[in-house]
C-alpha positions as CSV (number, residue, x, y, z in Angstrom):
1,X,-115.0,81.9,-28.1
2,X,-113.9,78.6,-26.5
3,X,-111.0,79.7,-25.7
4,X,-112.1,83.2,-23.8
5,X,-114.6,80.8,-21.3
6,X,-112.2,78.5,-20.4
7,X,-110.0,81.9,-19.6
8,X,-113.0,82.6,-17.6
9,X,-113.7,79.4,-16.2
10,X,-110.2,79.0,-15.0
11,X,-108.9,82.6,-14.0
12,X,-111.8,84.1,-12.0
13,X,-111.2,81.4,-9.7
14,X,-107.7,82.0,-9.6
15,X,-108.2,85.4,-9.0
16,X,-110.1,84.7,-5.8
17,X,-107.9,82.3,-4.5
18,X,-105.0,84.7,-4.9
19,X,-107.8,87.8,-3.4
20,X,-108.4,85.3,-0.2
21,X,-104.6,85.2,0.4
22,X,-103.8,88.5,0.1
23,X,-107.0,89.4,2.8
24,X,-105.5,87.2,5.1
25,X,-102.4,88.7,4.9
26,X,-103.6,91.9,4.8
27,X,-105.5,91.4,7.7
28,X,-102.5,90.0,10.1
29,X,-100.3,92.9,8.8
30,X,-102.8,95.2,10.1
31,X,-104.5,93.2,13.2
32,X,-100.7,92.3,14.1
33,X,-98.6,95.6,13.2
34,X,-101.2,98.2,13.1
35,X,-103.0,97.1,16.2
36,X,-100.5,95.3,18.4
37,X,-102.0,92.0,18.3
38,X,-100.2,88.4,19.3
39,X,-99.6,86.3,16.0
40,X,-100.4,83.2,17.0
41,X,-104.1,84.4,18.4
42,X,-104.2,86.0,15.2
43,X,-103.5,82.9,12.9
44,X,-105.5,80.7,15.7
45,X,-108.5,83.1,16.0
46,X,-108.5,83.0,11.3
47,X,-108.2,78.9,11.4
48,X,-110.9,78.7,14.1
49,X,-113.5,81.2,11.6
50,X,-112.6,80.2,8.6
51,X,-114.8,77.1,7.1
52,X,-113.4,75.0,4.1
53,X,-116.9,75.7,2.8
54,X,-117.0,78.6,2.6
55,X,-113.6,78.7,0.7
56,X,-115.6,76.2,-1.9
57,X,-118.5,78.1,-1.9
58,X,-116.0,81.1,-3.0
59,X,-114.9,78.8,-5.9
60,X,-118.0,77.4,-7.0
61,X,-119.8,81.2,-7.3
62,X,-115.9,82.2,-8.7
63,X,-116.6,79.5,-11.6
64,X,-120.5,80.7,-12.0
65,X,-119.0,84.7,-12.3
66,X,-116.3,83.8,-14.7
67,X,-118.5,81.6,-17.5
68,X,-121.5,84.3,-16.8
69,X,-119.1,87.2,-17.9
70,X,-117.3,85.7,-20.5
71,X,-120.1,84.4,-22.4
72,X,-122.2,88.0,-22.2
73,X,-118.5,89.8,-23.4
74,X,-118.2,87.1,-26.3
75,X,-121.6,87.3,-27.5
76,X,-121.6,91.2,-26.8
77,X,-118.0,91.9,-28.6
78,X,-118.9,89.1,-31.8
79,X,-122.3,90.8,-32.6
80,X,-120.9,94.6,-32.1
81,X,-122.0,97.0,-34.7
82,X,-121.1,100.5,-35.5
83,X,-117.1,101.5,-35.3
84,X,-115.9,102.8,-32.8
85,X,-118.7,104.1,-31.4
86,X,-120.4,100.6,-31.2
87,X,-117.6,99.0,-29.5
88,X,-117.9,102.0,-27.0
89,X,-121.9,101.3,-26.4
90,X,-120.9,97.2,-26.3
91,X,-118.2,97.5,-24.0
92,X,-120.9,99.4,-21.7
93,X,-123.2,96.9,-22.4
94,X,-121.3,94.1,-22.0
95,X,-120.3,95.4,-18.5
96,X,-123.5,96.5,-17.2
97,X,-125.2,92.9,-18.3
98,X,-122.7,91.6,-16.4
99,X,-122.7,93.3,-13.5
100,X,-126.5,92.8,-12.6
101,X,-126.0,88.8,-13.8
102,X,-123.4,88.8,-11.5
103,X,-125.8,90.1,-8.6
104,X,-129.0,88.0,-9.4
105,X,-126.9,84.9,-9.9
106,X,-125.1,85.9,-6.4
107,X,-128.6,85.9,-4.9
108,X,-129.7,82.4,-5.8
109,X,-126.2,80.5,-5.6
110,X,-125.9,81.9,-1.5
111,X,-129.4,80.8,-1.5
112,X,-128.2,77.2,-2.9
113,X,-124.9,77.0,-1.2
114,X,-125.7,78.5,2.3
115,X,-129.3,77.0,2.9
């Protein structure tokens, strides 16, 4: 199991670091090319908006999401009864325990981190 949160731990992050990147890109590609926009206002206007805590912040709720989902996976996949069918109702389980820890625990790290 140790190994799966760390995977967690580490990658969720990394996911959103690589998610942030390609949004700004995205975002110039379409503001620039779609839209006509200068470049340099573009790049200016994202520097002048974006707040390094708010990259943290990203990271910190990022670390939070990762642990939360691998340890409800690990303990939903190790205790899974059943065959095939119980990995089936595990796997939904797994997911939908995950999603709504993923929106409570949203709620009240924004409510740490932005206060």
């Amino acid at each position: 199991m140790v190994p799966r949160f760390i995977a967690g731990l580490v990658m969720l992050p990394a996911l959103t670091v690589i998610a942030d990147i390609v949004g700004i890109l995205g975002g110039y590609l379409i503001t620039v090319g779609h839209f006509g926009a200068s470049s340099t206002e573009y790049w200016r206007r994202t520097w002048d908006f974006l707040k390094t805590d708010d990259i943290y912040n990203g990271l910190i709720k990022a670390c939070f999401f990762g642990a939360a989902i691998a340890l409800i996976c690990c303990y939903k996949g190790f205790y899974t009864k059943g065959g095939a069918e119980g990995v089936g109702k595990a796997t939904t389980g797994a997911v939908v325990a995950s999603f709504m820890t993923i929106l409570i625990s949203d709620y009240f790290l924004s409510a740490w981190l932005f206060e």
